[in-house]
MDAnalysis code that builds the backbone (N, CA, C; Angstrom):
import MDAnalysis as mda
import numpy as np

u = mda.Universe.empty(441, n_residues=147, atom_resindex=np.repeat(np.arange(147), 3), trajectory=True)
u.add_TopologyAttr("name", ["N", "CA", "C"] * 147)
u.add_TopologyAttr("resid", np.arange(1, 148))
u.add_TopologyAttr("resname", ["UNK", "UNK", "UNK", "UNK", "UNK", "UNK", "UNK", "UNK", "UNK", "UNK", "UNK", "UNK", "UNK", "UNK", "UNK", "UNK", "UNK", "UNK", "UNK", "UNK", "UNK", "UNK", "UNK", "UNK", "UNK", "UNK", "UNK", "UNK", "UNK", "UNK", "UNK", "UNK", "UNK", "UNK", "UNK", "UNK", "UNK", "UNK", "UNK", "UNK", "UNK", "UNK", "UNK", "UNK", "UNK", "UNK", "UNK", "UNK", "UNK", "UNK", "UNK", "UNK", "UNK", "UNK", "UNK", "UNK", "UNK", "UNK", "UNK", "UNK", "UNK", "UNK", "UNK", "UNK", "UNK", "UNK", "UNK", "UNK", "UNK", "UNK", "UNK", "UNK", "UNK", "UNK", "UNK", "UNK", "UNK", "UNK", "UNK", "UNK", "UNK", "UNK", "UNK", "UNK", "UNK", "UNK", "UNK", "UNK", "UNK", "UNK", "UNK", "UNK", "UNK", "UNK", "UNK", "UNK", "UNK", "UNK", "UNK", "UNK", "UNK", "UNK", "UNK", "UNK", "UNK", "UNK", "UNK", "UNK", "UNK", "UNK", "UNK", "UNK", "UNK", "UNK", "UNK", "UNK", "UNK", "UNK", "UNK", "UNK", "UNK", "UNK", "UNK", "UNK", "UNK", "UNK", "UNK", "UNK", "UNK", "UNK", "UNK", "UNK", "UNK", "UNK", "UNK", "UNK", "UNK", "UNK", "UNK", "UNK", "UNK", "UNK", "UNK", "UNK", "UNK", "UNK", "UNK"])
u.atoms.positions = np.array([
    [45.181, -0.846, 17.992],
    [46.327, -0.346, 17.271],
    [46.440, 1.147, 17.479],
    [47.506, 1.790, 18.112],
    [47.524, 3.068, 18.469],
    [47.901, 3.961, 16.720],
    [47.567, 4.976, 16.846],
    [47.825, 5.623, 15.648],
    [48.633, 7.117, 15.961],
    [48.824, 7.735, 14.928],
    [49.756, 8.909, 15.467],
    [49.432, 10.036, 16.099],
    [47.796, 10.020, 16.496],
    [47.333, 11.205, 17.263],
    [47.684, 10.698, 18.841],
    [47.912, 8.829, 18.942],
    [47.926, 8.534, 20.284],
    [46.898, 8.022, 20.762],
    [45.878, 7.622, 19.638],
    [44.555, 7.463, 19.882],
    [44.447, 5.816, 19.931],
    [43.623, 5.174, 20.451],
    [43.501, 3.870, 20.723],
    [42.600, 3.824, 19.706],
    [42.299, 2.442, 18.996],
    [41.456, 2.391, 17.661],
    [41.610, 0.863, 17.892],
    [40.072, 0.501, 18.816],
    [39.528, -0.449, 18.249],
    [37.956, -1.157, 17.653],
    [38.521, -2.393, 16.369],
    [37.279, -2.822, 15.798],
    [37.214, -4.206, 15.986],
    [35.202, -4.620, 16.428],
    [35.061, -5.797, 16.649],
    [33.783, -5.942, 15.895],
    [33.950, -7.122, 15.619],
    [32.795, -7.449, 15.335],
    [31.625, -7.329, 16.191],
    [29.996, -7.161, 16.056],
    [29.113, -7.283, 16.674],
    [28.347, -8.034, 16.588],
    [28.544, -8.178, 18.481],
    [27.606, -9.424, 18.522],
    [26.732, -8.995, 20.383],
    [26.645, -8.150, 20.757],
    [26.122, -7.503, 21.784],
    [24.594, -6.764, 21.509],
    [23.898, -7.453, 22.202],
    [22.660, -5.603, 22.167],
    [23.296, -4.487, 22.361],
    [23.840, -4.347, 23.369],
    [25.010, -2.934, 23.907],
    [25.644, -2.455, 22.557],
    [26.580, -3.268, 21.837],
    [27.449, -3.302, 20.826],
    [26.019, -2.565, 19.456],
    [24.667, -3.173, 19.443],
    [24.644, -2.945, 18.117],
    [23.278, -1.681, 18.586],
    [23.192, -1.849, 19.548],
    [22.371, -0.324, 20.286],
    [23.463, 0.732, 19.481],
    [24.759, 1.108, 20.005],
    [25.575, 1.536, 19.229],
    [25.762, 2.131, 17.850],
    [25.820, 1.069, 17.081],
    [25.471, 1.017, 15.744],
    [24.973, 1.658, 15.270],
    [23.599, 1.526, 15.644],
    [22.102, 2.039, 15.223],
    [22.269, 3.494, 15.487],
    [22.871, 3.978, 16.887],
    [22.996, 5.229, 17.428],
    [24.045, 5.971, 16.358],
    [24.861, 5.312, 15.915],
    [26.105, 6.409, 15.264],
    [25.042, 6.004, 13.551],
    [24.752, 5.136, 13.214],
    [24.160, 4.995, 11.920],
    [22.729, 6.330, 11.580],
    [22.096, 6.226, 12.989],
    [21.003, 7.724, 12.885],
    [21.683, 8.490, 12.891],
    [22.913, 8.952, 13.773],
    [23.426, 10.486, 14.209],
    [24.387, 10.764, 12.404],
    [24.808, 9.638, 11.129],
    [25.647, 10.311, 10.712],
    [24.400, 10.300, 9.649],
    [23.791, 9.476, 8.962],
    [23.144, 9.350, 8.048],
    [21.402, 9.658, 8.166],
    [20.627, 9.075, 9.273],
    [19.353, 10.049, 9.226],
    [19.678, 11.579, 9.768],
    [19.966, 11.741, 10.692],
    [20.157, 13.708, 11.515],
    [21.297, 14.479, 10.547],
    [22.118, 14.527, 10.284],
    [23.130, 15.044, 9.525],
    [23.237, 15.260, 7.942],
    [23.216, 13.507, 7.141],
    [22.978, 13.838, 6.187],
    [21.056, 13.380, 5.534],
    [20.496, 13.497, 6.704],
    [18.937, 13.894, 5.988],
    [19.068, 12.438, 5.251],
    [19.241, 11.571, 5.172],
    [18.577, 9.844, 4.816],
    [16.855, 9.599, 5.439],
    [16.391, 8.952, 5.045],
    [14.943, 9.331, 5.686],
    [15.515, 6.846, 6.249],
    [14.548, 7.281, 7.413],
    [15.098, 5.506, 8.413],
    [14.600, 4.372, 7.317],
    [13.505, 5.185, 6.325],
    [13.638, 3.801, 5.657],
    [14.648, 3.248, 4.444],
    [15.297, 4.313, 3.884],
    [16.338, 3.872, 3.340],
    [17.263, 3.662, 3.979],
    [17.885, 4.474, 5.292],
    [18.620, 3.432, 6.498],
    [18.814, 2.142, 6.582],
    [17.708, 1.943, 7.244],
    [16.882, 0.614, 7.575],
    [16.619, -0.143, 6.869],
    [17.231, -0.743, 5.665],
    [16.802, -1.184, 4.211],
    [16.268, -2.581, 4.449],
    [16.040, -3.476, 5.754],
    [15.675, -5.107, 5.565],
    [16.806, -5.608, 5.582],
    [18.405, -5.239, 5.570],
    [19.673, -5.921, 5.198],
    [20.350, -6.276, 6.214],
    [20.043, -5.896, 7.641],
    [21.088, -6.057, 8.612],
    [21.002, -7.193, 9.491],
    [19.822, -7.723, 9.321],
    [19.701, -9.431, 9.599],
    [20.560, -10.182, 8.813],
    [21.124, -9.693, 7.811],
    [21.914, -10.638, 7.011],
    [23.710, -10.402, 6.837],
    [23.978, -9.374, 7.419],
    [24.945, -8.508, 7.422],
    [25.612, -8.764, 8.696],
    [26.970, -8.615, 8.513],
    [28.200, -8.644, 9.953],
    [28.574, -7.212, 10.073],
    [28.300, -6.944, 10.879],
    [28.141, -5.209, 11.750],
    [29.254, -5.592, 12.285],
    [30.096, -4.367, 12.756],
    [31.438, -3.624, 13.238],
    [30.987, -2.587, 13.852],
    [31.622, -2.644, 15.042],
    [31.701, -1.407, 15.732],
    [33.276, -0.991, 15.870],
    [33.303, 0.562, 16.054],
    [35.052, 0.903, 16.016],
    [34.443, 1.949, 17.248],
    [36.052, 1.580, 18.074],
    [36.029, 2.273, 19.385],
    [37.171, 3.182, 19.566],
    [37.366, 4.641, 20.231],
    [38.421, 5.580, 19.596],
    [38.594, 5.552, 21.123],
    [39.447, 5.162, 22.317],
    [39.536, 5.289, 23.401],
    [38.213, 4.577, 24.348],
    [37.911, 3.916, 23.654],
    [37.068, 3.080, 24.233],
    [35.209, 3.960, 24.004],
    [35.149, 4.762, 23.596],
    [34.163, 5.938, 22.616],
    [33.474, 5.040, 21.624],
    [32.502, 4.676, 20.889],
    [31.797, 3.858, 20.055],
    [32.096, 5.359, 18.807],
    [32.640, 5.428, 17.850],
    [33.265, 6.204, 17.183],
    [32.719, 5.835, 15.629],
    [32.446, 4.594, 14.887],
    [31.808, 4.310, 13.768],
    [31.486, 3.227, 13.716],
    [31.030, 2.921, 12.927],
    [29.878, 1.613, 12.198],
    [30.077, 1.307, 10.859],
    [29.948, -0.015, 10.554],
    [29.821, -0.420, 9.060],
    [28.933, -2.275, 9.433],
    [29.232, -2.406, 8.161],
    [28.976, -3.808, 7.738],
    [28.898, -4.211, 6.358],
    [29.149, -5.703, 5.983],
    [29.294, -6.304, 5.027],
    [27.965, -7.288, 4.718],
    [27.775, -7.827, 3.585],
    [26.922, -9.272, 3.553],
    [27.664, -9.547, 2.201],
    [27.025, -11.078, 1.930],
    [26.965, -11.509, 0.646],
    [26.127, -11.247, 0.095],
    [25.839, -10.656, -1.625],
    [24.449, -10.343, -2.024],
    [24.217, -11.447, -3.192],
    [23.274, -11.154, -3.517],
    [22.493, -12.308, -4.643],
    [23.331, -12.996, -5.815],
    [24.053, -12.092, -5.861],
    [25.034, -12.337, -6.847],
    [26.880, -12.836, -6.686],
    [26.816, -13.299, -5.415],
    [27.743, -13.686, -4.271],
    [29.040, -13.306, -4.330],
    [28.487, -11.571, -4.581],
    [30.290, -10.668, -4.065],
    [29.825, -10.091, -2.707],
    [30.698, -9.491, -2.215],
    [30.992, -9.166, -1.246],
    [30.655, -7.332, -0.816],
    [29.196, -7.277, -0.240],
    [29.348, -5.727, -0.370],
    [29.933, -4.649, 0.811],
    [30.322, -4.103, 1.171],
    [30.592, -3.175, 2.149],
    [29.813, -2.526, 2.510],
    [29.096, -1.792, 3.392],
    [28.029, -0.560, 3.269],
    [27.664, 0.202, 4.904],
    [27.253, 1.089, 4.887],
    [26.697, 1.721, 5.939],
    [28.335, 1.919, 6.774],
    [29.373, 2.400, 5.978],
    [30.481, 2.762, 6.964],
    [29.807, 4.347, 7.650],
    [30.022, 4.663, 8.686],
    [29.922, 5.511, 9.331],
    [30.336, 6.112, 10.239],
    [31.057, 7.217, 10.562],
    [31.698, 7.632, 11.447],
    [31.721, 9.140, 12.318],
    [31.229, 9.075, 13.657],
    [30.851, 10.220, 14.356],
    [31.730, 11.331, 13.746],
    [31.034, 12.867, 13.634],
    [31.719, 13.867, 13.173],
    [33.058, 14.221, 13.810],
    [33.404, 13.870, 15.364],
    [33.996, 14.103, 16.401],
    [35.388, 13.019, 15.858],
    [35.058, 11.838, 15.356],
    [36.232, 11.268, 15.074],
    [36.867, 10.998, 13.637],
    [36.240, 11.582, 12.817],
    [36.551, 12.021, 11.374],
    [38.240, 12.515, 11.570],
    [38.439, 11.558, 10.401],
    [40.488, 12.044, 9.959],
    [41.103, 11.384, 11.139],
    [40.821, 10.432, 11.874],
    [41.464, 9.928, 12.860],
    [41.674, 8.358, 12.496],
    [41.454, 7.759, 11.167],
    [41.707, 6.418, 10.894],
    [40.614, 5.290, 11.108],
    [39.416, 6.050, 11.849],
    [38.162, 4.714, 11.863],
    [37.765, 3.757, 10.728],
    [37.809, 4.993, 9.851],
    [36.748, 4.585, 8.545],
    [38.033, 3.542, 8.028],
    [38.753, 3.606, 7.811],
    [40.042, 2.866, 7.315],
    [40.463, 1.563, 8.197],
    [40.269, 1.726, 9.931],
    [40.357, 0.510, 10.675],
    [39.404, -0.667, 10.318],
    [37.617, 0.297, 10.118],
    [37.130, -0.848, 10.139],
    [36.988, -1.340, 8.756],
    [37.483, -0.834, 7.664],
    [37.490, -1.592, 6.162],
    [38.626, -2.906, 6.476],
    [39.437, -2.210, 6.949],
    [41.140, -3.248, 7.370],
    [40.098, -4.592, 8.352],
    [39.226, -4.454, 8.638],
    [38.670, -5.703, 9.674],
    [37.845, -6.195, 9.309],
    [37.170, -5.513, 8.355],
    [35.907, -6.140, 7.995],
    [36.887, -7.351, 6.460],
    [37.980, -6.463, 6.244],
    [38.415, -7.140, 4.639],
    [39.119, -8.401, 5.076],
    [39.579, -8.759, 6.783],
    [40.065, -9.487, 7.343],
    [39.238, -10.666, 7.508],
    [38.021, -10.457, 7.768],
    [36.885, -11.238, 8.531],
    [36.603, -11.947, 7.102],
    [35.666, -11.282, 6.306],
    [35.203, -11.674, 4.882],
    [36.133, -12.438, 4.223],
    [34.960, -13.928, 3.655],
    [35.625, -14.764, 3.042],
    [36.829, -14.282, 1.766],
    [37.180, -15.173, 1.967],
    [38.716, -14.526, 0.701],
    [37.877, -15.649, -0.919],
    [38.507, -14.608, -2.064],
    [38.126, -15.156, -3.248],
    [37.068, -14.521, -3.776],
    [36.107, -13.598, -3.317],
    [35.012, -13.340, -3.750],
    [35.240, -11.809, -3.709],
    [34.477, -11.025, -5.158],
    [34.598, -10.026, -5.556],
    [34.258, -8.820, -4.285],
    [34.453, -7.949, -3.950],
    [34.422, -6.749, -2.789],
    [34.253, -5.612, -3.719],
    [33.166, -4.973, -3.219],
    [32.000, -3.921, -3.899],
    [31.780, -2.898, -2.639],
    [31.591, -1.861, -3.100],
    [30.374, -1.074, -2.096],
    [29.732, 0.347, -3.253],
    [29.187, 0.955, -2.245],
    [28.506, 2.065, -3.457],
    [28.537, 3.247, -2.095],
    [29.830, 4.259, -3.366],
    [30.683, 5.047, -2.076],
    [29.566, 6.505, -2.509],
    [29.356, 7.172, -1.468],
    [28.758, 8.661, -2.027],
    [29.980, 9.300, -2.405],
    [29.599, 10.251, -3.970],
    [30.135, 10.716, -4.579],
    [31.699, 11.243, -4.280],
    [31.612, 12.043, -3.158],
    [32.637, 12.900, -2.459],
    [33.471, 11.902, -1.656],
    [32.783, 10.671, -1.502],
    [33.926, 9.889, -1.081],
    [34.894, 9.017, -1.815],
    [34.262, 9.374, -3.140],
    [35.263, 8.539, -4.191],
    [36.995, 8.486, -3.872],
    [37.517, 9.719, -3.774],
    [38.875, 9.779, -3.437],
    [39.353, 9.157, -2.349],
    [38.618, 9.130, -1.115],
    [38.781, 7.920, 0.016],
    [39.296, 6.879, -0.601],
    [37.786, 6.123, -0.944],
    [38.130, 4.736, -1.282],
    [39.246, 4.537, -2.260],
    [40.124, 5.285, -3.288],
    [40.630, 5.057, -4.449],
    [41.687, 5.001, -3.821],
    [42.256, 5.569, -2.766],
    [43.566, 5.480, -1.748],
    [43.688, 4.143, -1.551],
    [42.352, 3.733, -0.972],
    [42.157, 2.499, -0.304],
    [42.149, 1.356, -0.971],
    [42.324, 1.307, -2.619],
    [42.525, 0.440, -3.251],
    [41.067, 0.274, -4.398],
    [40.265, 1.049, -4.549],
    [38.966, 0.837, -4.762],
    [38.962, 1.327, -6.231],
    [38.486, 1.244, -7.240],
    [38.080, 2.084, -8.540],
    [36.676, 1.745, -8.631],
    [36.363, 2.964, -9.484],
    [35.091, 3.468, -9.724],
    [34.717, 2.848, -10.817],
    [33.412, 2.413, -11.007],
    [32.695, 1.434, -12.261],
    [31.575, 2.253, -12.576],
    [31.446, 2.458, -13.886],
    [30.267, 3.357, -14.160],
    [29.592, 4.307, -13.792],
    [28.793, 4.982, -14.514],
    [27.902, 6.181, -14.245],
    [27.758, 6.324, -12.407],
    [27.610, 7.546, -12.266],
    [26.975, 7.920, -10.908],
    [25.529, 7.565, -11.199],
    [25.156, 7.417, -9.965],
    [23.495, 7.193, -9.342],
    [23.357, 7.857, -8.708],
    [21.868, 7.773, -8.327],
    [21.130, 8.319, -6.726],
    [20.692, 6.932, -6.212],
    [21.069, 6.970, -4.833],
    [20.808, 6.395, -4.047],
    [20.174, 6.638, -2.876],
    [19.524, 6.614, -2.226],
    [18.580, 7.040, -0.870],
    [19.078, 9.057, -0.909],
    [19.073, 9.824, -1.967],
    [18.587, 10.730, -2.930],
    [19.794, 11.856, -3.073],
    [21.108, 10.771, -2.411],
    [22.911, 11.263, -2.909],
    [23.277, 10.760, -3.526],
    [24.234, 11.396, -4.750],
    [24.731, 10.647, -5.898],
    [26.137, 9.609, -4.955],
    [26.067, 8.569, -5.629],
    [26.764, 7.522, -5.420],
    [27.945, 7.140, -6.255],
    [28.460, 6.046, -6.279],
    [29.453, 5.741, -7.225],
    [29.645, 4.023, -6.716],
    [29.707, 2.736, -8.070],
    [29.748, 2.106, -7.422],
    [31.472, 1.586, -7.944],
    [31.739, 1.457, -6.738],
    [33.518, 1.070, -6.657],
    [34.060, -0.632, -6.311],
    [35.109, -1.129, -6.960],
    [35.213, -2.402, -6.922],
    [36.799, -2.150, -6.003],
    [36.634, -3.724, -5.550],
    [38.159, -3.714, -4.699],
    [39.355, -4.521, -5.596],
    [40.520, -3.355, -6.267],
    [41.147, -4.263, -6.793],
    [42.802, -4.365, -6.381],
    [42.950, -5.348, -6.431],
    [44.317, -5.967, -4.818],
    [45.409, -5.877, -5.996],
])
């Protein structure tokens, strides 16, 4: 889907080594090197269970996310991520639009946005539920999806 910079913007699901080599690469470069996450809160045990997205900005591996079902069988969002280089160009927003496409319909949609991204998500349809937290040691916020 072209957007108004002219930029090509696409998201697929992953299902490649190539594809989730990727991943892993933009998931260290935004969240361990940048914002200081240490790999084991990264790395939480969750992505065996999780449908990973990759988003491509001219054919560029540009951000990362993924979804699962959790214990309590809503729907979480998490680990969106997006190279500094393609920030304000519509990634973070393509791959919510694909991932909300993919994910079963009927079941509650959650994620736990860092603080400063609250206003993002609230564009995006999201409100904020209770107290802030710390989470892997940035305050958080956890936000529900309401249509």
């Amino acid at each position: 889907m072209p957007n108004p910079e002219n930029k090509q913007i696409e998201v697929r699901q992953v299902e490649s080594d190539v594809d989730f080599n990727h991943i892993f690469d933009i998931r260290t470069e935004v969240f361990v090197k940048e914002q200081s996450i240490s790999q084991e809160d990264e790395y939480d045990g969750f992505d065996h269970l999780a449908n990973h997205y990759l988003a491509l900005c001219n054919g560029e591996p540009a951000g990362a996310s993924r979804w699962r079902i959790t214990q309590n069988g809503r729907i979480r969002l998490e680990r969106f991520a997006v190279r500094d280089a393609f920030r304000g160009k519509g990634i973070g927003k393509a791959l919510l639009e694909k991932m909300l496409a993919d994910a079963p319909a009927g079941l509650e949609v959650y994620l736990h946005a860092q603080a400063f991204m609250t206003p993002y998500y609230e564009k995006l349809g999201f409100v904020a539920e209770g107290d802030a937290f710390e989470e892997a040691g940035l305050e958080h916020r956890s936000m529900v999806l309401k249509n």
